[in-house]
DRENPA-492566 format. One record per residue (C-alpha): x, y, z. Coordinates in steps of 0.001 Angstrom, whole numbers, plus 524288, in hexadecimal, padded with zeros to 5 digits. Layout:
<nodes>
XYZ;...
</nodes>
This chain:
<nodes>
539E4D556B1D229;52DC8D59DD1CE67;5294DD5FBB1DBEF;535E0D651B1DD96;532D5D6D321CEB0;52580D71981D525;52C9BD75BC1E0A2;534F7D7F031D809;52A7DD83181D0A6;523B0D86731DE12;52D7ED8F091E1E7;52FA8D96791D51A;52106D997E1D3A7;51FE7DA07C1E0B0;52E0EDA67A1DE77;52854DAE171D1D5;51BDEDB25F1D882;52385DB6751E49B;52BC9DBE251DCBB;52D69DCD6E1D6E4;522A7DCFE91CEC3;525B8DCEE21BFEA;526B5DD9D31B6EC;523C4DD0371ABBF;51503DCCD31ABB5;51388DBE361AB89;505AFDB8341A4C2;503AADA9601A496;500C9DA42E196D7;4F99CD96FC19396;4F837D907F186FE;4E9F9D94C918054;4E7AED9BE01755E;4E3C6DA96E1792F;4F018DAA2218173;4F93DDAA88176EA;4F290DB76217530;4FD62DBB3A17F3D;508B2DB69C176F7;50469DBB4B16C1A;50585DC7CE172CF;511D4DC582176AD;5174BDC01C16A4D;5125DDCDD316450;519A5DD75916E4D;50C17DDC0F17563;51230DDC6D18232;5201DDDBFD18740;523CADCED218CFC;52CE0DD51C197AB;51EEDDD9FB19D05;5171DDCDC319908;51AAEDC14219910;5124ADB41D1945D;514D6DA90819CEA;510CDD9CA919680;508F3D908619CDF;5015FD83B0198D8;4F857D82091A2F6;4EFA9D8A0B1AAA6;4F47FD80ED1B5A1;50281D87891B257;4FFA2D971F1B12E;4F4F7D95AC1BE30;501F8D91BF1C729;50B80D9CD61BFA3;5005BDA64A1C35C;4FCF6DA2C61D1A6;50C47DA19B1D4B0;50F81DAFE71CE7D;515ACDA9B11C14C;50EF0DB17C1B823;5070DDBDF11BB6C;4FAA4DBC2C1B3C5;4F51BDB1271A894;4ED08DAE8F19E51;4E36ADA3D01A348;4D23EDA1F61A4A1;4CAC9DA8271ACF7;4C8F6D99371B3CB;4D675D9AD11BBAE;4D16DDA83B1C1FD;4C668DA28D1C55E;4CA96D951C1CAEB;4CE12D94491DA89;4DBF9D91F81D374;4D9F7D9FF51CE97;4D797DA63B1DDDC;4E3CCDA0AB1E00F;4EA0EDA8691D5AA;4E179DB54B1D64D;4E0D0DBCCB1C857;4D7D5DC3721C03D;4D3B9DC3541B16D;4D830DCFD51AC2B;4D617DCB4F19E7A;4CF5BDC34B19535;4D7C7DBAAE18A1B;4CEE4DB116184F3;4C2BADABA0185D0;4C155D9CDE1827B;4B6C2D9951178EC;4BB71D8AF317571;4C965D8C461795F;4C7C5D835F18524;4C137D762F182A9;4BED6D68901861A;4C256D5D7A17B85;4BF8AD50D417BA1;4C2DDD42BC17440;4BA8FD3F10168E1;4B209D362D16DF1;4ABB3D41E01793A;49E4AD47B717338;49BF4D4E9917E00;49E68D564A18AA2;49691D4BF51925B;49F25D3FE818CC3;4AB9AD45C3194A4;4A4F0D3BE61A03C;4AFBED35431A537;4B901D3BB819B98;4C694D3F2F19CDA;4C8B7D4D0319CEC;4D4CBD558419DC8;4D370D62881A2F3;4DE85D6CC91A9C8;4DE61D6D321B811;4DB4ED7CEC1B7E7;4D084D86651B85B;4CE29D85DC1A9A7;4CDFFD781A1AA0F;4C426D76EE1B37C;4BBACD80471AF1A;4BB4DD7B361A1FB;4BA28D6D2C1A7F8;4AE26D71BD1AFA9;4A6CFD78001A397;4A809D6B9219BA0;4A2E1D64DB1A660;497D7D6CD31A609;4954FD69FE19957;4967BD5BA9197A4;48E07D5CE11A5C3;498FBD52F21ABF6;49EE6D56061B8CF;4AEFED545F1B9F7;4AEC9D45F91C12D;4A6D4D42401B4D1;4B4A6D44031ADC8;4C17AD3FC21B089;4CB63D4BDB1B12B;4D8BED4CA01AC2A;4E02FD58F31B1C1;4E965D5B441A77F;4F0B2D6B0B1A346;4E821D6F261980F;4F6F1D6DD018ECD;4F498D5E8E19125;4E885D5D0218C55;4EE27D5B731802A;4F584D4F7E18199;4EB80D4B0A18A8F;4E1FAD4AF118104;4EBC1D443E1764B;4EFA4D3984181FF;4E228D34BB1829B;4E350D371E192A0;4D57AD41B31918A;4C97CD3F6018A87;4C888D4DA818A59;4CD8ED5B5018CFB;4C999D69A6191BC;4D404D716B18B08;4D586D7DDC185E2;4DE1AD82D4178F0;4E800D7FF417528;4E496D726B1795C;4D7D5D716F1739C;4DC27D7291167BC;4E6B0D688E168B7;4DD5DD5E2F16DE3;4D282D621A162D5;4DF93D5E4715921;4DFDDD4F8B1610D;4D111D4CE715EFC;4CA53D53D916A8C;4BDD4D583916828;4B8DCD646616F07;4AC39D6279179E8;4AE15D6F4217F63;4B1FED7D5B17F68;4B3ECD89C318638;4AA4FD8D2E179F8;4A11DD883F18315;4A288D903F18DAD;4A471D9D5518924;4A8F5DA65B192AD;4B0C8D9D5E19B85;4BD71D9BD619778;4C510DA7E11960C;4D289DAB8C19676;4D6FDDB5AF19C2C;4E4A0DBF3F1A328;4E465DBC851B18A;4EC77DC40E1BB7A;4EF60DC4F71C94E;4EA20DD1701D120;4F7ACDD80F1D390;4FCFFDD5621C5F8;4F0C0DDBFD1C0DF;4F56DDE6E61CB75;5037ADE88D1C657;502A6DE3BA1B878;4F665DE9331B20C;4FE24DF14B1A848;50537DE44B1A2B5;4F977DD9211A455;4F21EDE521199B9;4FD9BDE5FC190DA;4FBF9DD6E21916C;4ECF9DD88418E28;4EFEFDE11418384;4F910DD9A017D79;4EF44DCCD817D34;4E529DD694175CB;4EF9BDD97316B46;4F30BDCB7816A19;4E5A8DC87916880;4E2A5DD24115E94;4EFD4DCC9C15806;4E9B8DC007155DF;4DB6BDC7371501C;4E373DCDA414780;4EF3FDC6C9142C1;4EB7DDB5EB1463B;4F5DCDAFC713F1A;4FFABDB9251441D;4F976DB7B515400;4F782DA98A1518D;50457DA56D14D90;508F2DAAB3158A8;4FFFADA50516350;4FF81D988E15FBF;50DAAD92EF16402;50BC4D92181724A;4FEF5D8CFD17074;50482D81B1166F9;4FB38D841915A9A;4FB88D88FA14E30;4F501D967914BC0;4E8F6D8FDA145CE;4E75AD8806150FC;4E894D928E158D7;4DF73D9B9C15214;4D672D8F1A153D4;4D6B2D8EBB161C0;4D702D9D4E1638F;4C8D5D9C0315D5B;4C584D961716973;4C688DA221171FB;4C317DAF9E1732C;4CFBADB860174FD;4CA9ADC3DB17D07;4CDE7DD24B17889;4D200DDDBA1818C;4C48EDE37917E7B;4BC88DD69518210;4C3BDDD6A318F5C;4BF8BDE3071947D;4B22EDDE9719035;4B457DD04B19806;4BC9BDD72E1A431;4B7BBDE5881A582;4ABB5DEAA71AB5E;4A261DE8B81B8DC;49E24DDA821B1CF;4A8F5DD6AE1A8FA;4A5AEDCC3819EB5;4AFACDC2D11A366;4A969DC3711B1AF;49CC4DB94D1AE22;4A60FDB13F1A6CF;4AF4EDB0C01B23F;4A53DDADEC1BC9F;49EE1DA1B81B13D;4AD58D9DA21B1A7;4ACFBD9D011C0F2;4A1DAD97721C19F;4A53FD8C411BAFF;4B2A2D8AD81C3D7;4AB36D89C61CF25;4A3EED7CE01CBBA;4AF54D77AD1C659;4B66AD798F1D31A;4BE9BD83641CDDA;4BBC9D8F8F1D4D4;4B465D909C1E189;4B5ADDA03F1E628;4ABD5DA92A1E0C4;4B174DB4931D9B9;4AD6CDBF511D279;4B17FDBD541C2FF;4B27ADCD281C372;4BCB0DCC301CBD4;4C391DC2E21C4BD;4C5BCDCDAB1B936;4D06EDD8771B9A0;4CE74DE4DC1B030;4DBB2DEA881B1D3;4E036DE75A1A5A6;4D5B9DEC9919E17;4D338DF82E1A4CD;4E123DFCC61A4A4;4E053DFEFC1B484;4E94FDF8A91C09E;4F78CDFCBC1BA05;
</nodes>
């Protein structure tokens, strides 16, 4: 029964992404934080949902198949899926910068861990995908262990949760609004993103010809994040209130994990993507880097390439 439901799903996949092209933009949504800047946009009328539409996913896992197959035509995800070998597969560029995560992402732990290097022979539970890798490699680094010195539990990052609360892991790499829910059971925090500034950022990524045909819409999108965002400077309760639902806090808890990243204005991105040597080109190529010896990534590739100005530059309608 359940091959014959894969089977279907098969079939409808490459169905939609052999069909007309849509006049409704599609944009894959997970759950963190700084995406709900999206909604928020939404809830307040910024763009017209006959153009845009938010398509909502859990995992990474999830909104990386809708992608490759055609689903959706563009999502909010980190720069770690573009630069993965699963990211060649799926060709896209960064044609704008969300978030940047300075404590957002994490690793927690049972009481009873002091330290990075007493994960030895630890149980740890970490998401099969780029982000989990990466962020599985850079602990690593830090406690100086090497992954057979742990014992890995592949399990979606909305899991980790109950994971945790089961007693099956010793420990997670998670990232909001997880982190927070597992700080709430006990877990104490070993490890950040606040440790490795730079690396984890969020950002829009899109496919070459919907970049080539949809320019106009993917920057009323952009805009629409920047007056969300200056919503929630301005007016927090109000923005708050509003973000929090899919996300499963309260405002104050979301405020508290929002505290945890950098949300990255319009003018900030033409200072990251614009320009012969664009800020977000050393971070990129740190970010690669680091894929590469954690069997991630093995092509060479220029980070500059990786970055799309369309959007900001107002060119390519």
């Amino acid at each position: 029964m359940r091959t014959g439901r894969l089977l279907l799903a098969g079939v409808a996949l490459l169905l939609a992404a052999c069909g007309p092209e849509r006049e409704t933009l599609r944009i894959g949504v997970l759950v963190w934080p700084p995406y709900e800047l999206a909604y928020l946009a939404q809830h307040r009328g910024y763009f017209d949902p006959g153009e845009i539409e938010l398509v909502d996913y859990q995992t990474p896992a999830e909104v990386i198949r809708a992608f490759r197959y055609g689903l959706i035509d563009s999502c909010l995800i980190t720069t770690q899926f573009v630069l993965s070998d699963r990211g060649a597969a799926a060709p896209a560029r960064i044609a704008y910068v969300i978030d940047i995560s300075h404590g957002g992402d994490a690793l927690l732990v049972r009481p009873g861990i002091p330290s990075l290097a007493d994960l030895a022979g630890r149980r740890i539970a970490v998401e099969a995908s780029p982000l989990g890798g990466y962020m599985l490699r850079r602990v690593l680094d830090f406690a100086d262990l090497d992954p057979e010195d742990v014992e890995l539990v592949y399990v979606d990052t909305p899991d980790h949760v109950a994971a945790y609360a089961d007693g099956a892991v010793d420990a997670a790499i998670t990232y909001e609004p997880y982190r927070s829910r597992i700080l709430q059971l006990g877990g104490v925090e070993l490890f950040s993103s606040r440790q490795i500034p730079g690396e984890i950022v969020d950002g829009l990524l899109v496919p070459e010809r919907v970049l080539a045909t949809r320019a106009a819409t993917l920057r009323t999108f952009v805009r629409a994040l920047e007056r969300a965002r200056l919503d929630l400077l301005e007016s927090p309760q109000e923005a708050l209130s509003v973000m929090a639902g899919r996300e499963q806090l309260s405002p104050e808890e979301l405020a508290q994990t929002l505290e945890g990243m950098e949300l990255v204005s319009l003018a900030e991105n033409r200072r990251l993507l614009l320009g012969t040597n664009p800020k977000l080109a050393p971070l990129l190529a740190r970010q690669a880097e680091v894929m590469r010896r954690a069997g991630l990534a093995e092509r060479s590739v220029d980070p500059r390439s990786l970055i799309d100005t369309r959007l900001l530059t107002g060119s390519g309608d």
